[in-house]
N, C-alpha and C positions, 0 to 999 in steps of 0.2 A: 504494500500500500504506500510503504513512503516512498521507496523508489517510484512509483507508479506516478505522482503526484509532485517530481521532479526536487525531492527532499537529495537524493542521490547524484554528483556525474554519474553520465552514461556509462562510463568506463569506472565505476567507484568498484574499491571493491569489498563484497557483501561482507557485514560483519555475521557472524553467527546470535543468537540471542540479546539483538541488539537493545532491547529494552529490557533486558535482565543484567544490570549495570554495576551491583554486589559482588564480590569476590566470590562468595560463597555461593548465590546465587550461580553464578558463571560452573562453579565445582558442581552444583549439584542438580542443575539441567532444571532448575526450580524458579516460580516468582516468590520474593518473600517479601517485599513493599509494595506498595500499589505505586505506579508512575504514570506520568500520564504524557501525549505525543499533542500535536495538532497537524491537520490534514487538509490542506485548501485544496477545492476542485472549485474547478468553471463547472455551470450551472447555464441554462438558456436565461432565467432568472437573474443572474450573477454571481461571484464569488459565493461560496458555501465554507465555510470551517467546519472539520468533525473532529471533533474533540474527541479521542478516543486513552480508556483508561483498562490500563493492562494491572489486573488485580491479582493477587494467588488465588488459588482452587482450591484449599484446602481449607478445614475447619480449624485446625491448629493455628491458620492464620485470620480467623473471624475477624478480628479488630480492623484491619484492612482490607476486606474484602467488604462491612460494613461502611467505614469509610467510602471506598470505590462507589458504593447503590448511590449514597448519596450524591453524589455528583453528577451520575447521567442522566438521562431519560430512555435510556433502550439499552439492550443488551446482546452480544456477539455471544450464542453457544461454538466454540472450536471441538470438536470432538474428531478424533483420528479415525478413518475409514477402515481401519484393521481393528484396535481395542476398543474403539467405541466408549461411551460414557465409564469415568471409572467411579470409582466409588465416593474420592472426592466431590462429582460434578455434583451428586446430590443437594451438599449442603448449598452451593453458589445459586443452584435453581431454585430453594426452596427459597433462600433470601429475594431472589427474584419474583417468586410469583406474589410474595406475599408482597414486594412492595408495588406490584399491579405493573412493572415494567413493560414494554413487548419485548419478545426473544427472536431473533433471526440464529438459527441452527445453519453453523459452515460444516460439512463435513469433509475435511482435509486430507491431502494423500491421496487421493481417490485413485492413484501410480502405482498404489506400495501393489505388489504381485499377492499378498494373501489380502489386499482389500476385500469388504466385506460389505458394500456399499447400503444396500437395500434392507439389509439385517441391522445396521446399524442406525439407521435410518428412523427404524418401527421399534430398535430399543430405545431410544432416545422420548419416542413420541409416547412410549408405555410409561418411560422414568417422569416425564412432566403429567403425563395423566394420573398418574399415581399419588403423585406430590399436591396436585393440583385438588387432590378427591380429600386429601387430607387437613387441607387450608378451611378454615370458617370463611365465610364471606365470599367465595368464590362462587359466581350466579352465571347460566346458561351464556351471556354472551363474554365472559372472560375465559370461560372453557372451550367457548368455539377460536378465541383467539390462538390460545395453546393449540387446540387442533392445524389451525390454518397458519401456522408460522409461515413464514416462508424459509425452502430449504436451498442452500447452493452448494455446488460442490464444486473444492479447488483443488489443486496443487502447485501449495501458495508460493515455494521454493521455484517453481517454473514461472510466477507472475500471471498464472490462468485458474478461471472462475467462471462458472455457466450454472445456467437454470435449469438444461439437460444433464438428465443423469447418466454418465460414462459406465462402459461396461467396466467391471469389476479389473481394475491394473491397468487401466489406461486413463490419460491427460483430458480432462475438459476438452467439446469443444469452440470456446472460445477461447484466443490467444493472450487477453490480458484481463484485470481485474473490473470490468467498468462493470460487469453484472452486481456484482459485488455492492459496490459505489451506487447503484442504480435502488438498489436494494435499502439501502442506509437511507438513502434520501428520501423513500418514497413509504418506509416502513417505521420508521424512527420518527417520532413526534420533534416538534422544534421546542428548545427549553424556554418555559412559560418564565418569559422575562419581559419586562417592562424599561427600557431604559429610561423612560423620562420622569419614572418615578422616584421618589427618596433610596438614595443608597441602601441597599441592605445584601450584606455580603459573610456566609458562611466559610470561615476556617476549617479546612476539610483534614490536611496532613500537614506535617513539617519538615522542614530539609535545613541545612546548616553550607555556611560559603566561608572559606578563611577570612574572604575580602570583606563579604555584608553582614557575618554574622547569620542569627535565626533567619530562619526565609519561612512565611507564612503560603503554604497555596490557598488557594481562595475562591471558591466558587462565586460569582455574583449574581444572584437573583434578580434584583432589580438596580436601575440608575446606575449612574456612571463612577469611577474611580479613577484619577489622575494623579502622578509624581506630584509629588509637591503638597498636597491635600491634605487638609487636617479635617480626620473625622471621629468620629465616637467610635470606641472601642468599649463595646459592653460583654466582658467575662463571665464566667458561668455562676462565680458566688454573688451576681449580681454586682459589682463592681464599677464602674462609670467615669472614666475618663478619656481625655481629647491628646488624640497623640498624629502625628507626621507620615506621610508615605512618603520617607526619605527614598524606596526604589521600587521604581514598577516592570516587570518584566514579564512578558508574553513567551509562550514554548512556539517555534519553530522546527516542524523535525523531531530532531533529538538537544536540540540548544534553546537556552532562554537568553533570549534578544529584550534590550531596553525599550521602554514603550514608555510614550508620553498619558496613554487613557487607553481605558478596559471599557466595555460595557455590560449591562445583562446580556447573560446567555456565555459570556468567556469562564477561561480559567487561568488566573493570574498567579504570577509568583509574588511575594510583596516582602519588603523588609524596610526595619526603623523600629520594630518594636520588639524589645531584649526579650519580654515574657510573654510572648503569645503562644496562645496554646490551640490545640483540637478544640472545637466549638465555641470557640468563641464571636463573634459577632461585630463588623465593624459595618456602620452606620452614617445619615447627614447628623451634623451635632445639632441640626433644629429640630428633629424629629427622632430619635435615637429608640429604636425598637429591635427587640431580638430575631435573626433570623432563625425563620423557622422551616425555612427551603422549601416554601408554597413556592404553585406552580402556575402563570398567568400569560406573553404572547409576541416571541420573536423568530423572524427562521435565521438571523443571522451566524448559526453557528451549533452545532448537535452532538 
């Protein structure tokens, strides 16, 4: 996807687990933090950003895979065309349905020679129906969503993605990912953001820079955020005071580039405040209310 989307040269050459960026991570073929990339495609519309957040699968890493829900609005099942859903996938989906996301199912590898394409396919759709029978509140038309995801099958290593399903050990056939992309755009709701409303912007994770210090990521709901800005930072013991965006930075790719202003709908990197923490809340200082990541009306960014 980032090569596809021109994050890469032509001639770059591929890193393996590029957004698994932990040493340990790298040693153990694992995601252990949640990170996040951005994705610009043209659009007949125009420019689109897709904010996309690569979370762990496993339950031992809850904390961050919770973190991850809250930030998106839709959700990538990756499931391998030979093992098919493992045992982790459960808990990632359960967190899913419960938080009413929609799920687009990739089934990858579709190459590997013991792919399994069709069987894993209808396991996958049994693990969500199962899960889904288990959830309270789940009513006739969120079940028919589960039923009708939509399915694509890549082989993501080759840069191909189609809505046709390949015989069992052979290549998609389309030559690159736009089915994919096509999929995101038209499947994924746009994050219910208001820019011209009062700031209100949830602290999702934290990251550390020799240079800036703590670095706050930051989801924004509503209204705008610019370097330089002083706004209310409301903490979780209810707390209340007005502190600086000494730095704003936007993810490119795999890099955070300086940015003059964010709006609803991004996801920001921010630094100037030494004690911020998860959940906490920055705010206009005329109107200073806690984010509570309601969802309200922008496509600029998914």
């Amino acid at each position: 996807m980032l090569r596809q989307s021109g994050a890469f040269a032509e001639r770059a050459e591929l890193v393996d687990r590029v957004m698994d960026s932990g040493e340990l991570e790298r040693e153990k073929g694992i995601t252990i933090l949640a990170k996040n990339t951005a994705i610009r495609r043209n659009t007949p519309d125009g420019p689109v950003t897709i904010n996309v957040i690569d979370t762990p699968g496993h339950a031992d890493f809850g904390g961050e895979v919770e973190r991850g829900m809250s930030m998106v609005d839709g959700v990538v099942l990756l499931v391998d065309a030979s093992e098919g859903p493992l045992p982790q996938t459960r808990f990632v989906l359960r967190k899913t349905l419960e938080a009413g996301l929609p799920v687009v199912l990739v089934v990858n590898k579709v190459d590997r020679a013991d792919a399994r394409i069709a069987e894993v396919v209808e396991e996958t759709h049994d693990l969500l129906l199962e899960l889904a029978g288990d959830i309270d509140g789940m009513d006739d038309a969120a079940m028919d969503a589960v039923l009708n995801m939509p399915v694509i099958y890549a082989a993501a290593r080759d840069g191909r993605a189609s809505l046709e399903r390949p015989v069992d050990g052979q290549v998609p056939d389309n030559d690159n990912l736009d089915p994919l992309f096509d999929i995101l755009l038209d499947h994924m709701p746009p994050p219910a953001a208001d820019p011209d409303a009062p700031l209100s912007a949830l602290v999702t994770n934290l990251d550390a820079s020799s240079f800036l210090g703590r670095i706050a990521l930051v989801r924004i709901y509503a209204g705008k955020i610019r370097k330089g800005q002083t706004v209310a930072w409301l903490r979780e013991g209810g707390e209340r005071q007005q502190v600086r965006i000494s730095e704003l930075l936007v993810t490119q790719a795999l890099e955070r580039v300086p940015a003059q202003e964010a709006t609803a709908g991004d996801i920001v990197a921010i630094a100037g405040i030494p004690d911020i923490t998860i959940g906490d809340t920055l705010a206009t200082r005329s109107t200073p209310r806690r984010c509570r990541g309601s969802r309200s009306t922008s496509r600029r960014s998914r």
